[in-house]
C-alpha positions as CSV (number, residue, x, y, z in Angstrom):
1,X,-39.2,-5.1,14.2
2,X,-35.5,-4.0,14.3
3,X,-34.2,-3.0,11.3
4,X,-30.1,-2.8,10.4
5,X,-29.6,0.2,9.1
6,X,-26.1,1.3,7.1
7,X,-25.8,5.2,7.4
8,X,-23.4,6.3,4.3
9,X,-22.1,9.5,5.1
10,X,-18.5,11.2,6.3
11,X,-19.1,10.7,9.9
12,X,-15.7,11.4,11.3
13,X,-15.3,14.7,8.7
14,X,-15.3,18.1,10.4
15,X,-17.9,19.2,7.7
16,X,-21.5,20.3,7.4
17,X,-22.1,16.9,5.9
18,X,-20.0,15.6,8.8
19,X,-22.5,17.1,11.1
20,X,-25.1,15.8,9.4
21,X,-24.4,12.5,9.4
22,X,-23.8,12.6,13.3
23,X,-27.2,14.4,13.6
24,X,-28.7,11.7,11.3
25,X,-27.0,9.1,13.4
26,X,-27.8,10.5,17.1
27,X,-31.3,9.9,15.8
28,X,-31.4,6.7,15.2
29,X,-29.6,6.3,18.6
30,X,-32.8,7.7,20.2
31,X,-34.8,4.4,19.1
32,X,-32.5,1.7,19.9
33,X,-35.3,-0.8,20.1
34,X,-35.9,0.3,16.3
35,X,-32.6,0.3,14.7
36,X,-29.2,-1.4,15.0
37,X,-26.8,1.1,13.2
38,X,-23.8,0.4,10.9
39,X,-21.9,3.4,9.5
40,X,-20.2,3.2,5.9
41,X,-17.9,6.6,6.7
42,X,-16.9,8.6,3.5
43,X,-14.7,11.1,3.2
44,X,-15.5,15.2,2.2
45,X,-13.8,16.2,-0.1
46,X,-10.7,17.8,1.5
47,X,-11.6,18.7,5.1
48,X,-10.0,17.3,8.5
49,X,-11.3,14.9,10.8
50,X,-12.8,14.6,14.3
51,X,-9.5,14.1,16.6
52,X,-11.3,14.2,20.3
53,X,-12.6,11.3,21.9
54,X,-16.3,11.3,23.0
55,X,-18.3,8.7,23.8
56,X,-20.1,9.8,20.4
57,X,-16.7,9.3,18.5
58,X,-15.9,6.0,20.2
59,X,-19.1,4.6,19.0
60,X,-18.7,5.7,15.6
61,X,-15.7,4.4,15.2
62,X,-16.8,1.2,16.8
63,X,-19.8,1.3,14.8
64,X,-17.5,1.4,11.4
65,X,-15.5,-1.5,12.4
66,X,-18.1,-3.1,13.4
67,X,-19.8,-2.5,9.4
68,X,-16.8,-3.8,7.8
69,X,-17.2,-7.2,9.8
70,X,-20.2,-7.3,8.5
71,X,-19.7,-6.6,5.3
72,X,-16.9,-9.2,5.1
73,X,-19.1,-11.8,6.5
74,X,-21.7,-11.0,3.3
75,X,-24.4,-10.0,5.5
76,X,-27.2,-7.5,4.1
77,X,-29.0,-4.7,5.7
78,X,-32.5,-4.0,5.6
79,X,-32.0,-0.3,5.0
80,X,-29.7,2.4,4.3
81,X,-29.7,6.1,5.2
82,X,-26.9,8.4,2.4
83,X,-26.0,11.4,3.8
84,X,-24.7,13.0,0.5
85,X,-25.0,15.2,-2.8
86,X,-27.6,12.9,-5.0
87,X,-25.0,11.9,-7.1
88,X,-24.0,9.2,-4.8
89,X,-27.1,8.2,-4.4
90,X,-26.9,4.4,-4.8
91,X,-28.8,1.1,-4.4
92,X,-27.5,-0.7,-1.6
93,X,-30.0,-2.2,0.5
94,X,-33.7,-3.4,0.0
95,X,-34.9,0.3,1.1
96,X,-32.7,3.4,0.3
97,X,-32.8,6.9,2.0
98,X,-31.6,9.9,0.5
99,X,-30.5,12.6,3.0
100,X,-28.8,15.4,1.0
101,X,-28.1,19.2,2.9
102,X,-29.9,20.1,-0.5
103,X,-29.5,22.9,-2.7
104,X,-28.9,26.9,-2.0
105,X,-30.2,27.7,-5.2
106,X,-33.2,28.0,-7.0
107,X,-32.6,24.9,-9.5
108,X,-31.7,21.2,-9.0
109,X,-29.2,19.7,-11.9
110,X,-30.9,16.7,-13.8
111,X,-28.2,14.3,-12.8
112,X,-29.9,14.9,-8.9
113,X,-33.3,14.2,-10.3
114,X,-32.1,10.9,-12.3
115,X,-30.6,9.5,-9.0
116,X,-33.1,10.7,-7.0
117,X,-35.4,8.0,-9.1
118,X,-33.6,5.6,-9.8
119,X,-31.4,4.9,-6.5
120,X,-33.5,5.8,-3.6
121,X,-36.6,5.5,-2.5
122,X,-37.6,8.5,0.0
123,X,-35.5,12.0,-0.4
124,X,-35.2,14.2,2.9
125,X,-33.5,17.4,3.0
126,X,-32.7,20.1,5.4
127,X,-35.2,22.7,4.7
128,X,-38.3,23.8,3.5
129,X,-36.4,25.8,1.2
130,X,-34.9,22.4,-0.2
131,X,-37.5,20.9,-0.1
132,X,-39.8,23.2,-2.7
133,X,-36.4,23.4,-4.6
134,X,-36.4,19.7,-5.0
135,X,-40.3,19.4,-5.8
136,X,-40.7,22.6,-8.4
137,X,-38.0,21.8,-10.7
138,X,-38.8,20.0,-13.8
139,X,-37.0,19.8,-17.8
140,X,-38.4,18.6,-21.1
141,X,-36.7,15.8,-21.8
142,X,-37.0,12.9,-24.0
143,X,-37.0,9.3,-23.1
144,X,-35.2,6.3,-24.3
145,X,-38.6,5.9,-26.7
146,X,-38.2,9.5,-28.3
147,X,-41.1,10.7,-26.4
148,X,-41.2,14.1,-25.0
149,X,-41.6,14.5,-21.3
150,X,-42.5,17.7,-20.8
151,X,-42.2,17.8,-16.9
152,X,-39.7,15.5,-15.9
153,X,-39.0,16.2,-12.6
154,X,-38.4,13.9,-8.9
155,X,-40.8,11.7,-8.8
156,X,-39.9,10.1,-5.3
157,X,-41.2,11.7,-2.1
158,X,-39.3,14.2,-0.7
159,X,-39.7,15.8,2.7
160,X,-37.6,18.1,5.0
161,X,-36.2,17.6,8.6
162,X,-34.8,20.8,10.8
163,X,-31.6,20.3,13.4
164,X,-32.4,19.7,16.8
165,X,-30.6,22.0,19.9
166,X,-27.5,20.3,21.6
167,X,-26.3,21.2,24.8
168,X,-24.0,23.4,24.3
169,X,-21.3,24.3,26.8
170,X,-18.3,26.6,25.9
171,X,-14.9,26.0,25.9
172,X,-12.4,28.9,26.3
173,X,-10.4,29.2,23.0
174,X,-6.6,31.0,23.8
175,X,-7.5,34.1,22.0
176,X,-7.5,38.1,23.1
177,X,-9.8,40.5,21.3
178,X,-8.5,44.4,21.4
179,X,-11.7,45.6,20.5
180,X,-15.2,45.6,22.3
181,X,-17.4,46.1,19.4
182,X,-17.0,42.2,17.8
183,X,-19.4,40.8,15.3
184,X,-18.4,36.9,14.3
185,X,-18.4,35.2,11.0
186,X,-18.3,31.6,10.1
187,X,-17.8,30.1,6.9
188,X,-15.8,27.9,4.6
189,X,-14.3,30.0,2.0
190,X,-15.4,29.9,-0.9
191,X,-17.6,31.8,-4.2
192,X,-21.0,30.6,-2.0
193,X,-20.0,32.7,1.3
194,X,-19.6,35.7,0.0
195,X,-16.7,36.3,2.6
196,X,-15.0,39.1,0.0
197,X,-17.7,41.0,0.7
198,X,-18.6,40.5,3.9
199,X,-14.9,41.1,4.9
200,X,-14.4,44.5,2.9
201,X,-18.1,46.2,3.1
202,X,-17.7,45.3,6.7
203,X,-13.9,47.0,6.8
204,X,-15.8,49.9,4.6
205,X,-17.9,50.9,7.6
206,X,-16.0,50.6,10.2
207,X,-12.6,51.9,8.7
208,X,-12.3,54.8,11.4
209,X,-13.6,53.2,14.5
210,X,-10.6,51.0,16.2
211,X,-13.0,49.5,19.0
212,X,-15.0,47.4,16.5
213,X,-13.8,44.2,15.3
214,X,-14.7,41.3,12.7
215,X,-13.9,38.0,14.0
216,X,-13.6,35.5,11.1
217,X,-13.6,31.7,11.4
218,X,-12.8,30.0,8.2
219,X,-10.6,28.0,6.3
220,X,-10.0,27.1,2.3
221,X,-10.1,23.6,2.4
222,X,-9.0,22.1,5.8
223,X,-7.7,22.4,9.0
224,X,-4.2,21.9,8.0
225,X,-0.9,24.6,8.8
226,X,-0.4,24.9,4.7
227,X,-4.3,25.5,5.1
228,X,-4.0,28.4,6.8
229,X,-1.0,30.2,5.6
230,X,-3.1,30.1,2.5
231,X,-6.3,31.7,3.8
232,X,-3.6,34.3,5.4
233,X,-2.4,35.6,2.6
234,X,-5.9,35.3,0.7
235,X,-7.0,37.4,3.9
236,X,-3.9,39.7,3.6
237,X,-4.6,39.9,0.2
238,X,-8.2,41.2,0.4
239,X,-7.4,43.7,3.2
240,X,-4.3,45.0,1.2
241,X,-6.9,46.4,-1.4
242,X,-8.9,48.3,1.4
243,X,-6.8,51.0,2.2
244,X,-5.8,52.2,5.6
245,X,-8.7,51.5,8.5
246,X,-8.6,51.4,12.2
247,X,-10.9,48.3,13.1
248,X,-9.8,45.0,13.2
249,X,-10.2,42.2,11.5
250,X,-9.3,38.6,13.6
251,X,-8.6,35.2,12.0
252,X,-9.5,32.4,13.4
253,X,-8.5,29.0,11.6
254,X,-8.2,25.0,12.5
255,X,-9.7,22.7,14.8
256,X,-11.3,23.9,17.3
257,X,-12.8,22.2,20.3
258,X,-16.2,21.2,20.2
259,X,-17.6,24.3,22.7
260,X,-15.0,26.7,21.2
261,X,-17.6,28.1,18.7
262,X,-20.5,28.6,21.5
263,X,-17.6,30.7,23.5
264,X,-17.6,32.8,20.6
265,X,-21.3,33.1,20.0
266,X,-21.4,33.6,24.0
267,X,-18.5,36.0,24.2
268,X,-19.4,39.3,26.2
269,X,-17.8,41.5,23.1
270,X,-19.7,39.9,20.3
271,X,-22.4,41.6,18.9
272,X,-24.2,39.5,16.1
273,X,-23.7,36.4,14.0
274,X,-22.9,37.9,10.4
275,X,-24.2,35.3,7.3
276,X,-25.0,37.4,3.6
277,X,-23.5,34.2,2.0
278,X,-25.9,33.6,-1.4
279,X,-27.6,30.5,0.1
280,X,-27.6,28.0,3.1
281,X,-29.2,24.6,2.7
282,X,-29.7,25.2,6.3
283,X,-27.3,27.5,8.0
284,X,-25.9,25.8,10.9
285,X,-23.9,28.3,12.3
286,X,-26.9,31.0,12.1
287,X,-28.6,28.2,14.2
288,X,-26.2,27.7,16.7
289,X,-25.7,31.4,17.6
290,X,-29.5,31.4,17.6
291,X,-29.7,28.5,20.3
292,X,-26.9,30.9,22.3
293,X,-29.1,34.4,21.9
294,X,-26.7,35.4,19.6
295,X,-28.2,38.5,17.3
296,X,-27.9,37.3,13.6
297,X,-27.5,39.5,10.4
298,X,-28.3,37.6,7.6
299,X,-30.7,37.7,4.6
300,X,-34.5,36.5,4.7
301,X,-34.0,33.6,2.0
302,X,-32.9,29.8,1.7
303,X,-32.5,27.8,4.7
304,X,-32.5,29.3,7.3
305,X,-36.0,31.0,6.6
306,X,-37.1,27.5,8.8
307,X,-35.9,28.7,12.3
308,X,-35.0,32.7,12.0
309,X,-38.5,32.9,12.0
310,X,-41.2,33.2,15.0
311,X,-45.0,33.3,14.7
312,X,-46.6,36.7,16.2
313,X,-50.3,37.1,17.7
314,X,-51.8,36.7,14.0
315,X,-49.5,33.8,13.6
316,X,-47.5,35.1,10.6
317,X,-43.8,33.7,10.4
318,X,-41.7,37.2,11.5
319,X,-38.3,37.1,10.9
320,X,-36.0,37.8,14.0
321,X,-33.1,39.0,12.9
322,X,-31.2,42.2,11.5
323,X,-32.4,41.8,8.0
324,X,-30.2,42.2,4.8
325,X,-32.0,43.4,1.7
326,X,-31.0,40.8,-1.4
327,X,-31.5,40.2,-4.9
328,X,-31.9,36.9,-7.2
329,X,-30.2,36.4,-9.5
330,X,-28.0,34.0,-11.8
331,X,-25.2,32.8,-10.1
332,X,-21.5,33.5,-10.8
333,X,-19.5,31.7,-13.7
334,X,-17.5,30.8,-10.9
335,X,-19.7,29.1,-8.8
336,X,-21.3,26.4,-11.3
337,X,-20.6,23.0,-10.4
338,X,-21.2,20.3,-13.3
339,X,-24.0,18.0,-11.7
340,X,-24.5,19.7,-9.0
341,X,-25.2,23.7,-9.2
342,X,-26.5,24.6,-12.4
343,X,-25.6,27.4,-14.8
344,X,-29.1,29.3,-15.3
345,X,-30.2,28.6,-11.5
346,X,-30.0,31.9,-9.0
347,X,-29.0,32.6,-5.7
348,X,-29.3,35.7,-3.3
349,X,-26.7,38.8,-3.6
350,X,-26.7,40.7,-0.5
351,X,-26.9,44.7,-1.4
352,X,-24.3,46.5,-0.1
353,X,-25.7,49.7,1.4
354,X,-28.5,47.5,3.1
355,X,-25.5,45.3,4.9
356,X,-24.1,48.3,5.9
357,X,-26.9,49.6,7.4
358,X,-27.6,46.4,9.4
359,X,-24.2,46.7,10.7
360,X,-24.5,50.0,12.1
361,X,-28.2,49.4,13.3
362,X,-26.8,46.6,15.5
363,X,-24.6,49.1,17.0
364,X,-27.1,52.0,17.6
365,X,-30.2,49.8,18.5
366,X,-28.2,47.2,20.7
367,X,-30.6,46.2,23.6
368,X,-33.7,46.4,20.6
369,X,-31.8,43.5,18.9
370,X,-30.6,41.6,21.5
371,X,-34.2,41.5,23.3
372,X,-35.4,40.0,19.9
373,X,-32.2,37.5,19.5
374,X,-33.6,35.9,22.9
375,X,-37.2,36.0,21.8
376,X,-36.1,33.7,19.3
377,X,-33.6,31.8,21.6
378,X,-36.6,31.0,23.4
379,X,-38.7,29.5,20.2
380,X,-36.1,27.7,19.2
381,X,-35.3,25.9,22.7
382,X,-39.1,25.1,22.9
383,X,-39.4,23.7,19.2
384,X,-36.5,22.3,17.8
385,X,-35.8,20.2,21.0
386,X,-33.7,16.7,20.3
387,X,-36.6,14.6,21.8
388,X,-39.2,16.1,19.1
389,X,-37.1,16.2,16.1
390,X,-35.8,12.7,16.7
391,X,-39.0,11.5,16.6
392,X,-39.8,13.4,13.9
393,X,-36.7,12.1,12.4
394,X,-37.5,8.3,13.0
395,X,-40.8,8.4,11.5
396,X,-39.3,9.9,7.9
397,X,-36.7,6.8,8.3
398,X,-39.6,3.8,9.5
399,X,-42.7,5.7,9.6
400,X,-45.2,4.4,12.2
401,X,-47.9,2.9,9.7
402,X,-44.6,0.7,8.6
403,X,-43.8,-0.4,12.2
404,X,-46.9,-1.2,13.5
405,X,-47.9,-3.8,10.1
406,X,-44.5,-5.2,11.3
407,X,-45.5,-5.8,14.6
408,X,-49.0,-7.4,13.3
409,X,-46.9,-9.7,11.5
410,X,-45.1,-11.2,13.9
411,X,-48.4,-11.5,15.8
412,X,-49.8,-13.3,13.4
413,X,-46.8,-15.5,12.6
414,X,-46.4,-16.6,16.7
415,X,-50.5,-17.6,16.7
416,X,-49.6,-19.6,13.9
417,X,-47.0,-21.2,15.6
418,X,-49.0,-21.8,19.0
């Protein structure tokens, strides 16, 4: 039976949740038979929107016109899919789906657990490492009786999805690189990133060697021109306090087009994918630059644990990637979030001298590294392919048990008819 199906998520924003919500929705496309979409499209918080036109982006935009129609003509749906933090979890349809990137940390904030319960009725996230997150954290509480609950934690399933590879061809962005030593970063700025140090240990090593280069893609907020005359000077800034040094530093801001981040990962210069940010809910970037053979430097916790990895002959998950030693601890004043990262939860801090090293190793043991980046180019092309995870993907939404009682129905209601 085909169900209607309202994804709530920011489906035009050029976000990680943006992405998400396309990836959620490409899904669904896959089993046309199964669901007839309608998008509810939110925004994210300050971040731009998708400007190209795609067949993807005409049907999303068709698709939201489309759901306000509906909505006007006071028709239901059978479902809904929220691609969002769990505080916006909300009832809207018979069945609700929770699909939240998760959390980097080590704790989820009670006000995720109480609309995890009350709102929705299945919670999928983006990794393994959300997953146990969202499963091992419980408070004492009391309930509206005055009775102590002890372990109060999510009581609604809760299960974890991976991306799927996309084809991914590059588009030439209008930028010249002095250097022939380049490693790549890509992050939104901000106290989870780590870019500060990224930026500066990396200038540290590298202060007397003009043929390397850091090429950083960021922003603050959005893609906008006050945008990035802000993340100049809060670049500027940073460098100012470095002293002199001889490499470069490159930075790359706005919209790009969609196969102007595989030309980086593909570029002949580039050396490695650099991520020692405290915590990914997945780490898109890392697997992007993956998918390309791109060698990644990065630390062995949170999301990206889920495809860095590759089974050897004993079948023990082996990371493949320049690892970055890392400690747990409490995250930063500056980083807690009311509702949504807590104050006694903990993160990963990158060590210093370890990032350092990993830097330099890339350099001296080039060809080792690069041999292993396509080693795990190859895993992830043969197990993270869109036909497998969409399936995968479709059975968390209507599992097949579901469908298949569905069918019987409608059997049994057409012999009754006849």
């Amino acid at each position: 039976m085909r169900k209607s199906i309202i994804v709530k998520g920011p489906a035009l924003s050029r976000s990680g949740y943006g992405e998400q919500t396309r990836y959620a929705i490409r899904a669904l496309r896959s089993r046309e038979d199964l669901f007839d979409v309608y998008i509810l499209n939110i925004p994210w918080g300050s971040t731009g929107h998708l400007t190209e036109q795609t067949e993807e982006t005409k049907f999303l935009r068709e698709c939201i016109v489309k759901t306000q129609q509906h909505i006007q003509s006071k028709l239901g749906f059978d479902m809904s899919l929220q691609v969002t933090i769990p505080n916006e979890f909300e009832k809207i349809a018979p069945v609700n789906i929770g699909y939240t990137a998760g959390i980097e940390t080590t704790k989820v904030a009670p006000q995720w657990i109480d609309k995890c319960n009350a709102m929705v009725d299945k919670v999928i996230v983006v990794s393994e490492h959300s997953r146990k997150v969202f499963e091992n954290t419980t408070y004492q509480i009391q309930d509206n009786a005055g009775n102590t609950l002890p372990n109060w934690g999510v009581s609604v399933p809760v299960q974890s999805i991976a991306y799927a590879t996309r084809d991914l061809e590059a588009e030439s962005l209008d930028l010249e690189f002095t250097t022939t030593k380049n490693f790549l970063t890509v992050a939104q700025w901000g106290p989870r990133k780590n870019l500060e140090n990224t930026i500066g240990w990396f200038v540290q090593e590298f202060r007397d060697e003009e043929d390397v280069g850091l090429v950083v893609k960021t922003t603050t907020a959005n893609d906008s021109q006050m945008d990035y005359m802000h993340t100049l000077k809060r670049l500027e800034s940073l460098l100012s306090h470095l002293g002199e040094y001889k490499c470069k530093v490159y930075l790359v801001h706005g919209e790009l087009p969609p196969g102007g981040l595989v030309w980086l990962y593909r570029h002949p210069t580039m050396k490695a994918l650099i991520n020692i940010g405290h915590g990914e809910g997945y780490g898109l970037p890392l697997f992007e630059a993956a998918q390309c053979g791109l060698p990644l430097i990065t630390l062995t916790w949170s999301g990206q644990l889920d495809f860095i990895c590759k089974p050897n002959k004993k079948n023990k998950q082996v990371p493949h990637v320049i690892k970055v030693d890392y400690d747990v601890a409490k995250i930063q004043p500056s980083a807690v979030w009311p509702g949504v990262l807590q104050e006694d939860s903990m993160w990963a801090y990158a060590r210093e001298t370890s990032y350092k090293r990993a830097l330099r190793e890339c350099l001296d043991k080039e060809k080792h590294h690069k041999s292993r980046a396509l080693n795990l180019q190859k895993h992830i092309l043969e197990n993270f392919t869109p036909e497998a995870m969409y399936e995968k993907f479709v059975n968390l939404i209507y599992p097949e048990d579901l469908r298949a009682a569905a069918e019987a129905e409608i059997d049994d209601l057409l012999a009754d008819l006849l």
